[in-house]
Structure formats: structure tokens, C-alpha cells
N, C-alpha and C positions, 0 to 999 in steps of 0.2 A: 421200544428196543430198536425198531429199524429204523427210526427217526434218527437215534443216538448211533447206529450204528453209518448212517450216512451224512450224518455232519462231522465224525472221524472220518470217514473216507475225507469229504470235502477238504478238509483242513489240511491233510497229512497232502493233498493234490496242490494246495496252494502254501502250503509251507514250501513240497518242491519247485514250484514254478518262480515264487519270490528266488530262495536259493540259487537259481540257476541264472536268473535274470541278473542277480549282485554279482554271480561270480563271474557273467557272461559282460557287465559295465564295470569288473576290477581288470579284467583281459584287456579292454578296449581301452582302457583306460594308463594300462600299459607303456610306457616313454620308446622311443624311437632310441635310446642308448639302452632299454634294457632289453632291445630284442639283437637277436643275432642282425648282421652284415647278411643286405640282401644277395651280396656276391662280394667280386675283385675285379677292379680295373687295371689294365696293365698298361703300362709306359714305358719308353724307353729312350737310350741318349746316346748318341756319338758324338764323340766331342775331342776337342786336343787339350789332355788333363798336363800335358808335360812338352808337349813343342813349342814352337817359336810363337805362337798365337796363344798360350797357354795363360797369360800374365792375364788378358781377357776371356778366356775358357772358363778359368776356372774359379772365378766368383758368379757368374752366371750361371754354371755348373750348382754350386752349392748353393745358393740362394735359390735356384728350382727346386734340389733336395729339400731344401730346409721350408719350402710350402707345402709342400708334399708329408715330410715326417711330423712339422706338425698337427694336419690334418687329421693324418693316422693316429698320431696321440690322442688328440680331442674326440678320439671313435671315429673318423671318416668323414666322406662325405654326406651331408643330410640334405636330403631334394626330395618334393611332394609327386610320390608317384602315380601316374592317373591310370595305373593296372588296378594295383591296389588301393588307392584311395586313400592311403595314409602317408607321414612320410616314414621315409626309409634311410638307410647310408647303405654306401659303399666303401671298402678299403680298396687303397692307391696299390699295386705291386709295382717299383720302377725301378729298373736296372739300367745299366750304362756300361760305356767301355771308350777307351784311348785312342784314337787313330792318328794322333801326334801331329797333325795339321794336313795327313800325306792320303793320298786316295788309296794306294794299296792296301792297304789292312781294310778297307771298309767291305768289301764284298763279303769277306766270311765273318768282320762284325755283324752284319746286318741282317745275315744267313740263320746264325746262332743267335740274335734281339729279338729277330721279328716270328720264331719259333716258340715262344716261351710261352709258357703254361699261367694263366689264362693267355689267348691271341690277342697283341695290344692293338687298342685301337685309335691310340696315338703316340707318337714318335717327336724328338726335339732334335737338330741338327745343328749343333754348334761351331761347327768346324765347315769352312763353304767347301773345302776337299769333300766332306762327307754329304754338306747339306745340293752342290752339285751333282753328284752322282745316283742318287738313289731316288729321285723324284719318280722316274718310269717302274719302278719297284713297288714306291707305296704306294703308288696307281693301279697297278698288278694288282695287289695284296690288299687293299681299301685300307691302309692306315693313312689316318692323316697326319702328315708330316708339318710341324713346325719349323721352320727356319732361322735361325737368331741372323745368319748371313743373309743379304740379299743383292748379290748376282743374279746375272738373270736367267740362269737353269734354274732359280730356287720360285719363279711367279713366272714364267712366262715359253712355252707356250702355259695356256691355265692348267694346272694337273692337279693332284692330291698336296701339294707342297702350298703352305702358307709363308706369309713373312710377315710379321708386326713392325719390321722397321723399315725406315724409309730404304725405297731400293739406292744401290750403292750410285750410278749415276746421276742420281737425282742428288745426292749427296754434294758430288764434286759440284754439281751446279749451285747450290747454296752458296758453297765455299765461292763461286767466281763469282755470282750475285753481290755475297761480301766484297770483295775484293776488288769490284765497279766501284763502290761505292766508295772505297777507302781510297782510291788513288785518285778519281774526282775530288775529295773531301781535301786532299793535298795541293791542289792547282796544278797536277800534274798534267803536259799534253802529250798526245799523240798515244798509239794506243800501247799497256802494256803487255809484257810476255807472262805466258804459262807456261807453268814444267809438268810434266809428269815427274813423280819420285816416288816410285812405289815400289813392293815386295814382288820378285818373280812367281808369283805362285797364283793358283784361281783367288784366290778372296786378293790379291795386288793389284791383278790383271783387270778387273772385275768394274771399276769404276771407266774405263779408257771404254767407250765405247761410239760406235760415229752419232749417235742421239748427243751424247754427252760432249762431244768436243763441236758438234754443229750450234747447240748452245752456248756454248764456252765461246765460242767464236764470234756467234750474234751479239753479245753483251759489248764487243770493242776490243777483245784479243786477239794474240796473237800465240797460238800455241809451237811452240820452240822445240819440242821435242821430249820425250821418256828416256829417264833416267831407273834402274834399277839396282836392289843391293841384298846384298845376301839376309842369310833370316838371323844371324847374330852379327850386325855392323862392325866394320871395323873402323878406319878412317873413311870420312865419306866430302872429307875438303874438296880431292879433285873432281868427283860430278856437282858439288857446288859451285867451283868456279867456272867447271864446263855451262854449267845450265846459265850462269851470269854472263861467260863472254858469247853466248847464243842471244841475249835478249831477255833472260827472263827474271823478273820483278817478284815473282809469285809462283809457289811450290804448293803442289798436293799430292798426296798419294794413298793406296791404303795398307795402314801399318797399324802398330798399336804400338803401347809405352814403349817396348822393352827398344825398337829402332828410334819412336818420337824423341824419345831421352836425349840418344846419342847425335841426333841431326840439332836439337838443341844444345848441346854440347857445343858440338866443331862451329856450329853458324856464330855463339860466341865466341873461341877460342880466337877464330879466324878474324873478329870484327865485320863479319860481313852480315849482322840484322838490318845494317840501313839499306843494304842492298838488294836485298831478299825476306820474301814477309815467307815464312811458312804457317799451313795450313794446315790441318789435322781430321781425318775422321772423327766421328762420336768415339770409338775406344784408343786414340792417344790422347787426349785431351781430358783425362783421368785423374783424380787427386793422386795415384801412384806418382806421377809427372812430375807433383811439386817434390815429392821424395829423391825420385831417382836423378831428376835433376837439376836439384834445389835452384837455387838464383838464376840457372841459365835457362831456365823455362820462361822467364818473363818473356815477354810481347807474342808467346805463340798463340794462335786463336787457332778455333775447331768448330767444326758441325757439332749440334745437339739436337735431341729432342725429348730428352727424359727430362724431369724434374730433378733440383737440385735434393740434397740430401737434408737439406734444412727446411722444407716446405712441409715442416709437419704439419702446418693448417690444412692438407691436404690429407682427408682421410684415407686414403691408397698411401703414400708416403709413410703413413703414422701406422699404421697397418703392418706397414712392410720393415720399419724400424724396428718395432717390436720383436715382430719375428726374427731379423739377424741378431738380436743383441740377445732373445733367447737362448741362441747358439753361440753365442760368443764370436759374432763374425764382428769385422772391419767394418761401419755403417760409409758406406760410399757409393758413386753416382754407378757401379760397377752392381753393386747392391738392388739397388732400385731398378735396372734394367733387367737381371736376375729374376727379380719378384715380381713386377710386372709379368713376366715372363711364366711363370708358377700360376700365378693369379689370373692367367687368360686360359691357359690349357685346363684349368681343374673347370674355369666356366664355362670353356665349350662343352666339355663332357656332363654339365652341371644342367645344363639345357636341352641336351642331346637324352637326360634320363627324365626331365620333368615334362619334355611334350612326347616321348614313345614310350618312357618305363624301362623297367628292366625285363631281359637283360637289355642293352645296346650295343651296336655296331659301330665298326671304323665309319660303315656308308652314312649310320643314323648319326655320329657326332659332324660326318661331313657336314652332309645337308644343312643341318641347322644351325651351323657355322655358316652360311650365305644366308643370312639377317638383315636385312634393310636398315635395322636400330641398330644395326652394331654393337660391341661391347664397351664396357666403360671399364678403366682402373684406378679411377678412384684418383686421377691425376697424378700418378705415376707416369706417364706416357698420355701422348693425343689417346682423343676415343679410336678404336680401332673397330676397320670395317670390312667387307668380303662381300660381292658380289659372282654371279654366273661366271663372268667376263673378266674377274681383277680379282687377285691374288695380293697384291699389297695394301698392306691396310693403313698405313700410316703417309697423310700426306703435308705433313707442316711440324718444320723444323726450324732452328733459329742459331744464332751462333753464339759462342763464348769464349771467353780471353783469359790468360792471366795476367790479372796487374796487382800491383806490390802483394805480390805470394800466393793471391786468390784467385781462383778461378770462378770468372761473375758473368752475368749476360750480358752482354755487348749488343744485340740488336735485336728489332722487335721480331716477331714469329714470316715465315715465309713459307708462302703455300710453292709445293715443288711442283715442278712442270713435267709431263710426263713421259718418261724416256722408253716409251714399249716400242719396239720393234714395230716400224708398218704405221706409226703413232707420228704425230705431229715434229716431232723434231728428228725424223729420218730422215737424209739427204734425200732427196731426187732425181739426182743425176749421179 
């Protein structure tokens, strides 16, 4: 009897112990989308959704959105946490607001963003009104700031402010680089003229600086003087022909479509392309351009450095195609910068939770954003890097042109020379 009475105990001890052990490998066993969000990341944006920079704003604007919501749809972010041992997600929280291209609205946008419930621990800057002003802030506050602009309040001195594209001086030097070349390739002698022709405002002003025109110079120019024009052009013939009877061969400035359009405009109306080559940042040199100003955009070239929009062999490209046409967006090189853009910020934070876990900080995504390996996008954009000492991460650009209707690559890749203050192409005297 007490035989029988203790191999029921036994049994009834190891029926529980099996029991608990199934139910304790159906828990583990458990998927990372059917447990809760181990929290919320928060982000946020200032940007010009309706000013004069707005034509460029605001696909860059949505294509971040549109990485961002679809993340949130597919459950979050998923990253292996080494608190926990498993992986985990997180949900994106990302708000934004308008500061129309103008720096006053940004101090109480930034008051009311950088307050928000969870505290974000990164920020995008798409307006250089907004992405200049507020670097000493998210230094303050440990957010890390993204930059789409780069002036150089947005990387230098080093602070919490990143920039994935090349800085904006480094930029105009591509552009004369180009533009050695092409007036050599002519049999032209003696040396030619440079213009400035750019917007009055910080993202205009922003490319003109003594690194940039001491190279500008070194190449065999001769720079002739800045030309400036309001943020909606009107006739812009007579500082064309002022910048031609000063000497000048070759125009650059920083603009985007909505003034590129109308300088290609007058430069035809006037007949004056044989006389003046203009030049474009990465956002005039936009498929908008072929729209806004059909046939007369022919022979303008520009700085680049994204991939075109056709390079779906390019898994970042093919990637990021999806995603706009998802949403029903415009697939264009406006597009691809955009998501690029989406697609870097979710991996810094993506890194920042798989080597500390949750939760994370603005400090913990800083840190380990200064990566030696840099980030990759999947060829959307160069590999993009961040050290101690350097804030810009992208340093090789190339140019592009349009001819009969298309905007194509005109030369091969060119590594930019480096325009930091105190840095190798500072005057000396």
C-alpha cells in the first residue's frame, strides 16, 4: 500500500514537473511580434514643409515618414537584446513641425519637439535655418541631431549634429573640379571666371566660404564676384549679364528646383548657354527640373551623390522603391535621399539597442554612431562614417547632366577635399 501509495506521489511530481517544463518551452518559444513593444523611441523633425526650400523639404520629409510608418506597421523595430537575451522591438513615436526655411519659429519648435513624451533621442534637421541653430541645444539635451543640410554650424565645431551629405563647400568644389575639366576639354586658354549665384539666406550663403573659394582658386580661377536673388525669382537676365561682363564662364550657387528652373529659363530665353555653363547643387538637379523646366533644362549639370532611381540592382534602392510606391509617393532621386535618410537614423538607434539594450539614450545612440565600420545603405548613398573628430560622413561625389531630357552621370566619382576650418585649404595669411 505504501509502495502504491508512493509511485502516485512520484507520478503526480512528474507529471507536474513535465507540465511546467512544456509550458515553460511554449513561453520561450513565443515570437518577438507576439510579445508587447519592449518600449517607444521618439524622433523628431524640423523642416520647411511650405517655404522656399520646401520643393526639396518635403520629399525628404516624407520618404523619412514613410520608413518610419512602415516599420511601425511591420511591429517595429526588431534588434537582439543583450539585457534580455532575446530579440525585442521597439515602436518609432515621430513628430515634426514647419519652420518655413526662417530661423524664428525654430526656438519654441524645438522647446515644444524636444519635450515630448517618451524624450527623443534623435532629431532630423531639414531646413539649415533649423539644422544651424540648434546644434548647442542638442548638445545640451543629448539628442542626436541629424542634418540633411551641411553648413558648417551643422559638423563643425564637432557637437551632437551629424550630416550624411557631403558638406555644402566641398560641394561647390566638385562643381569647379567639374568645370576644370570641361573648359580644358574645350581648348579654352587663360583662366576662367566663377560666379557665385546663390539664395540670401544660411543654406545660400553656406557653400561661399574662404576654404571653398581658396580651392576654387587653386584649380585656375578666377572668382568674379556673388550674385544673389530672392526665394521666389523673378527676372534674373540682369545679374546674368552683370556676372558675364565681370568674367564669368561658370555659375554656382545653393538653390533648389523651384529658382534652378527659372535661371534655366532666362539663360535660354536670353541665348546666353554658350556663355555661361550653370551649375547646381544635389537638390536642383532633380527630375522635378525636367518638369518645371522642360526643354530649357538641357545642358545644366550638378553635384550628386545618391544613386539614381533606376539602380534597383542596388538592394538599398530596391528597398527604398518599395517603400514609396507603398505610399503612393513620386519614385525619384528626391526619394532615395529621403530614405537613405530614414534608413540611417532607424540604424543608428538599431545599434545603439543591440550593443546596451533597452532602454537607450540620446548619449548611447551618440557613441555608437562614432563606428570605425561605418554604416552601409545598401547603395542608396556612399558608406557613411563618423568618427571623434568628423561629423560628415559622406566624402565622394560625382556630377550629373541633362541631355536629350535625361538626367545621367556625366563623370566618374570624386573624393572631396576637406574644407574644415583650421584644415588644409584655410588661407594663411
Amino acid at each position: 500500500m505504501k509502495m502504491a501509495m508512493r509511485l502516485l506521489v512520484l507520478g503526480l511530481v512528474l507529471g507536474m514537473t513535465i507540465s511546467c517544463l512544456v509550458h515553460d518551452a511554449g513561453a520561450e518559444e513565443k515570437g518577438v511580434m507576439d510579445r508587447d513593444p519592449i518600449g517607444t523611441i521618439g524622433f523628431f523633425e524640423i523642416t520647411d514643409l511650405t517655404g522656399p526650400t520646401s520643393d526639396t523639404c518635403v520629399p525628404h520629409h516624407n520618404a523619412i515618414w514613410d520608413v518610419i510608418r512602415s516599420l511601425n506597421e511591420e511591429g517595429g523595430l526588431v534588434y537582439h537584446d543583450p539585457k534580455t537575451g532575446r530579440e525585442e522591438r521597439v515602436m518609432i513615436n515621430f513628430q515634426y513641425a514647419d519652420n518655413k526655411a526662417q530661423a524664428g519659429p525654430v526656438p519654441t519648435l524645438y522647446e515644444r519637439l524636444s519635450s515630448m513624451n517618451p524624450k527623443p533621442v534623435m532629431c532630423y534637421m531639414g531646413s539649415s535655418a533649423a539644422a544651424e541653430t540648434i546644434p548647442k541645444w542638442t548638445e545640451r539635451d543629448q539628442i542626436v541631431q541629424i542634418s540633411g543640410p551641411s553648413g558648417l554650424a551643422t559638423w563643425y565645431p564637432p557637437k551632437w549634429s551629424f550630416t550624411t551629405a557631403p558638406d555644402y563647400p566641398a560641394a561647390a568644389c566638385t562643381a569647379a573640379w567639374w568645370a576644370m575639366q570641361d573648359w580644358k576639354s574645350k581648348g579654352r586658354a587663360g583662366s576662367p571666371g566663377w560666379a557665385w549665384f546663390t539664395l540670401d539666406i544660411p543654406y545660400g550663403r553656406a557653400a561661399i566660404t574662404p576654404e571653398s573659394e581658396a580651392y576654387i582658386k587653386s584649380l585656375g580661377f578666377n572668382i568674379v564676384g556673388t550674385w544673389t536673388m530672392p526665394f521666389v525669382p523673378v527676372d534674373t537676365g540682369p545679374q546674368f549679364q552683370s556676372m558675364i561682363d565681370k568674367g564669368a564662364n561658370y555659375c554656382y550657387g545653393n538653390l533648389v528646383v523651384l529658382q534652378q528652373q527659372k535661371l534655366m529659363k532666362d539663360v535660354t530665353r536670353l541665348g546666353l548657354k554658350d556663355k555661361i555653363q550653370v551649375i547646381s547643387t544635389p537638390y536642383g538637379i532633380m527630375e522635378d527640373i525636367l518638369k518645371m523646366a522642360g526643354s530649357d533644362a538641357e545642358g545644366l549639370v550638378g553635384v550628386h551623390y545618391a544613386a539614381f532611381p533606376d539602380e534597383l540592382d542596388k538592394p538599398g534602392v530596391k528597398w527604398a522603391h518599395d517603400i514609396s510606391k507603398k505610399f503612393g509617393r513620386t519614385w525619384t532621386t528626391d526619394a532615395v535621399l529621403g530614405c537613405a535618410l530614414g534608413r540611417l537614423m532607424v540604424e543608428f538607434v538599431k545599434t545603439a539597442l543591440q550593443e546596451r539594450g533597452w532602454p537607450v539614450t540620446g548619449k548611447d545612440v551618440y557613441e555608437t554612431m562614432l563606428n570605425p565600420k561605418g554604416f552601409d545603405t545598401g547603395g542608396l548613398t556612399p558608406r557613411v562614417k563618423f568618427t571623434e573628430s568628423e561629423r560628415r560622413g559622406t566624402w565622394v561625389t560625382y556630377m550629373r547632366g541633362v541631355k536629350d531630357g535625361k538626367i545621367v552621370r556625366i563623370s566618374e566619382d570624386f573624393n572631396i577635399p576637406d574644407m574644415k576650418p583650421d584644415g588644409p585649404w584655410t588661407p594663411k595669411n
